[in-house]
C-alpha atoms as one frame of an Amber mdcrd trajectory, in Angstrom:
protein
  48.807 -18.744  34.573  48.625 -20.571  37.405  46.157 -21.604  40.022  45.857
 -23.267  43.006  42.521 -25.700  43.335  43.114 -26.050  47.138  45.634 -24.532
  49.668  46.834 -26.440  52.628  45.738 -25.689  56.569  46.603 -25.651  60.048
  49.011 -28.359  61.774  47.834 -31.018  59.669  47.546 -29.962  56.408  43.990
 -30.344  55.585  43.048 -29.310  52.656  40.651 -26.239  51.875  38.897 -26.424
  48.521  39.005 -22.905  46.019  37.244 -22.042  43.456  38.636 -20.396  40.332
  37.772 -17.690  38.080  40.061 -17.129  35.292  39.964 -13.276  34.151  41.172
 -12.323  30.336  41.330  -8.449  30.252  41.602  -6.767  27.045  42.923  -3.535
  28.139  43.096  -1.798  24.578  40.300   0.735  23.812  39.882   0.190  20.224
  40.973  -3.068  19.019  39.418  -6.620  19.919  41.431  -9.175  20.832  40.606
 -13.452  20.217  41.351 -15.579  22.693  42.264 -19.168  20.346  42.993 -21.324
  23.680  42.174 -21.763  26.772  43.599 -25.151  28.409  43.835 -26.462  31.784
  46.717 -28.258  33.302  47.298 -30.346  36.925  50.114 -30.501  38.602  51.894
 -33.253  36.814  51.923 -30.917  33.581  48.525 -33.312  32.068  45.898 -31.373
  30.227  42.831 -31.611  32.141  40.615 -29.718  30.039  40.010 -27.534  27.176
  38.033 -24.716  28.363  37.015 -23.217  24.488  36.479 -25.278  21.682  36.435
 -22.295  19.635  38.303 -18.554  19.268  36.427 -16.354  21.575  36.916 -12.238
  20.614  37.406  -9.982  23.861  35.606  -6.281  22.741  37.962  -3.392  23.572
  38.286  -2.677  27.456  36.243  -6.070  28.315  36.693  -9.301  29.919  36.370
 -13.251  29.563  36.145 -15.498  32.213  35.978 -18.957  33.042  34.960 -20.543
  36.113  36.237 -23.732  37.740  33.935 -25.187  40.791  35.580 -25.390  44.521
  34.304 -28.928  44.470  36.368 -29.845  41.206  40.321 -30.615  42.476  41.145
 -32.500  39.271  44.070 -30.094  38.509  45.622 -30.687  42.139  47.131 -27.583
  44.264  49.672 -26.995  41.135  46.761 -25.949  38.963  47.819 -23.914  35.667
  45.820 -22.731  32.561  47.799 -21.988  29.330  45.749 -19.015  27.328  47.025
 -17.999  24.102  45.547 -14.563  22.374  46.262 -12.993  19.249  45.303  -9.442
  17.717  45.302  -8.012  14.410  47.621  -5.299  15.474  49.764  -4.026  18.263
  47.902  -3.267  21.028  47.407  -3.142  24.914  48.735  -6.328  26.854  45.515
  -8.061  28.065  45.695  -8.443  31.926  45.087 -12.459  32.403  44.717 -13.257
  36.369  43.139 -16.011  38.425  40.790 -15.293  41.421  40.735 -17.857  44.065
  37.796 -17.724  46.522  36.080 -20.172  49.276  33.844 -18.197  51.096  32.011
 -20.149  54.045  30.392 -18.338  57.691  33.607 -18.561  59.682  36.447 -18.842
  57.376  37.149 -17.240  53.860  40.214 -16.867  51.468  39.957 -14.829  48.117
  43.424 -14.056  46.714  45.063 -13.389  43.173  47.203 -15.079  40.981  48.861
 -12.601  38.081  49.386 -14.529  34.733  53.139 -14.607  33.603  53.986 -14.391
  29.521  55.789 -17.531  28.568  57.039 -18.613  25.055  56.653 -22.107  23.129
């Protein structure tokens, strides 16, 4: 999943701070689904942090989330989170997606990041 912490801009590349809200939706309508990690990696590929020290279950059609402040850059502009789910049966594909937002009186960004399915 990843993430970006900060974005670069104008002519000199300064550096505007995000904040991040990571979004697990369970999008099946009867079945639960439990969240078993939720880790966060910088740029170099390091674990930063473990967001959930324990499963969390997701209720049919609702969401998780887990915010990470504009002011913390630990993670670097590469930013990633590895979730891993599991179900007791088939169901839905949750929908797992970071918002980025910084919004200040004359300048704003909020944009998505889609999660991508990856294998050990």
């Amino acid at each position: 999943m990843p993430a970006y912490s900060h974005v670069f801009k104008g002519d000199n590349a300064a550096e505007h701070n995000l904040a991040i809200t990571l979004m697990i939706r369970n999008t099946d309508f009867r079945n639960p689904i439990t969240v078993t990690t939720v880790d966060y990696y910088d740029d170099d590929g390091k674990l930063v942090k473990k967001l959930i020290d324990k499963p969390l279950k997701i209720r049919p059609m609702a969401t998780g989330s887990f915010f990470i402040k504009e002011s913390d850059t630990s993670a670097g502009i590469g930013a990633n989170f590895i979730v891993n789910w599991e179900a007791d049966k088939a169901i839905n594909v949750p929908i797992i997606e970071a918002v980025m937002t910084s919004i200040r009186l004359n300048q704003s960004a909020v944009f998505i990041s889609p999660g991508q399915v990856i294998r050990e």
